[in-house]
C-alpha positions in Angstrom: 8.2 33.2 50.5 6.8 31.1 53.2 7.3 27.7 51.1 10.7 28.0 50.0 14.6 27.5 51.4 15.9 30.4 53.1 18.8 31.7 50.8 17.6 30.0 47.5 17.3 31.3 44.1 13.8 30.9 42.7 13.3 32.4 39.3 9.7 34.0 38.5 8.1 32.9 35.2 6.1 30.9 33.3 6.4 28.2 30.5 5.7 31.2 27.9 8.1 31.6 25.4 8.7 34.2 22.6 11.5 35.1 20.0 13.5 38.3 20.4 12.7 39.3 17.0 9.1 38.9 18.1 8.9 40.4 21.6 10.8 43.6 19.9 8.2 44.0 17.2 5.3 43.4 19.7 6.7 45.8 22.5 6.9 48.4 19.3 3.3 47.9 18.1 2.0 48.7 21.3 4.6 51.5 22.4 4.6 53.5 19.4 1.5 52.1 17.9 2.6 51.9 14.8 1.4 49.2 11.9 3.0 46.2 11.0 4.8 47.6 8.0 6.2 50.2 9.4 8.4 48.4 12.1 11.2 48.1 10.4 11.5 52.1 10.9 11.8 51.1 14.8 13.8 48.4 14.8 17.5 48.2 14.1 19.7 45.2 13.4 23.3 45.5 14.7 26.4 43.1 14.5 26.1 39.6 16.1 28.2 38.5 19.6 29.9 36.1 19.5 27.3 33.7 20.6 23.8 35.1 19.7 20.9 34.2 22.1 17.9 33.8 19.9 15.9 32.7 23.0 16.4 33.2 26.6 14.5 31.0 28.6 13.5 31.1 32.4 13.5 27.9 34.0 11.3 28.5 37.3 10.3 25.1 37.8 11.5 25.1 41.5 8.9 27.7 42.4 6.2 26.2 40.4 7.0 23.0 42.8 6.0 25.3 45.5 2.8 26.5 44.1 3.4 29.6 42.3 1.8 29.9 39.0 1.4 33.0 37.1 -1.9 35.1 37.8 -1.7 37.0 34.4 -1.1 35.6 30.3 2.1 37.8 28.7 -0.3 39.5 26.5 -1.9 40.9 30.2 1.4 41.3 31.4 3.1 42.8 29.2 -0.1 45.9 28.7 -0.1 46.6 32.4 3.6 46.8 32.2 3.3 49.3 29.4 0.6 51.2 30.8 2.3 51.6 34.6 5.8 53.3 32.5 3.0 55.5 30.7 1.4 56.3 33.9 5.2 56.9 36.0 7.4 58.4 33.7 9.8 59.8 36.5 10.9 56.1 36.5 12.3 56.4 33.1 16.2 57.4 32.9 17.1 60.3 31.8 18.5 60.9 28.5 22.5 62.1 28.4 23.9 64.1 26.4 25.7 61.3 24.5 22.6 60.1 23.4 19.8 61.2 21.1 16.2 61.2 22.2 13.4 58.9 20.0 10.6 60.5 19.5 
C-alpha cells in the first residue's frame, strides 16, 4: 500500500501451485474429514466448458517487486481458512429453497 502506484492492480499470491482435482480432494479431507477412499462420495464430475481450466494461476510478480511475500505456506493457509468459517458460520450463505443442504 505504501510502495505501490495509486490505481494499480496488484494480485496477492505466491508461486504455489495446485491442480483443481487436487485442491477439491484436499479442501474435502479436511472439511468433512473423510479418508482418501471415500472422496469420490464428495466429489462430483460434471460436463466440460468449452475451454476447461485445469490450472489457474496467479501471476503477482508486480507485488513481490515491491516486497510482499507470503507470511504463511497453503497448507497454513488454507487450515486457518477452514478453521475461521468453522469458528463464523453467520458468514456462510444461506441455503434456498432450490437447493439441497450437504450434510
Amino acid at each position: 500500500m505504501e510502495k505501490g502506484i495509486l490505481g494499480e492492480i496488484y494480485n496477492i499470491g505466491s508461486s504455489f501451485e495446485i491442480p483443481i482435482i487436487q485442491l477439491a480432494r484436499e479442501l474435502v479431507k479436511k472439511v468433512k474429514d473423510v479418508p482418501e477412499e471415500a472422496l469420490v462420495d464428495w466429489i462430483e464430475f460434471v460436463e466440460d466448458r468449452p475451454v476447461t481450466e485445469l490450472r489457474y494461476p496467479m501471476i503477482s510478480d508486480k507485488l513481490h517487486k515491491l516486497g510482499w511475500r507470503p507470511k504463511v505456506t497453503w497448507k497454513e493457509g488454507i487450515r486457518r481458512t477452514i478453521q475461521w468459517y468453522e469458528e463464523n458460520p453467520n458468514y456462510w450463505p444461506s441455503i434456498s429453497e432450490n437447493e439441497e443442504e450437504v450434510v
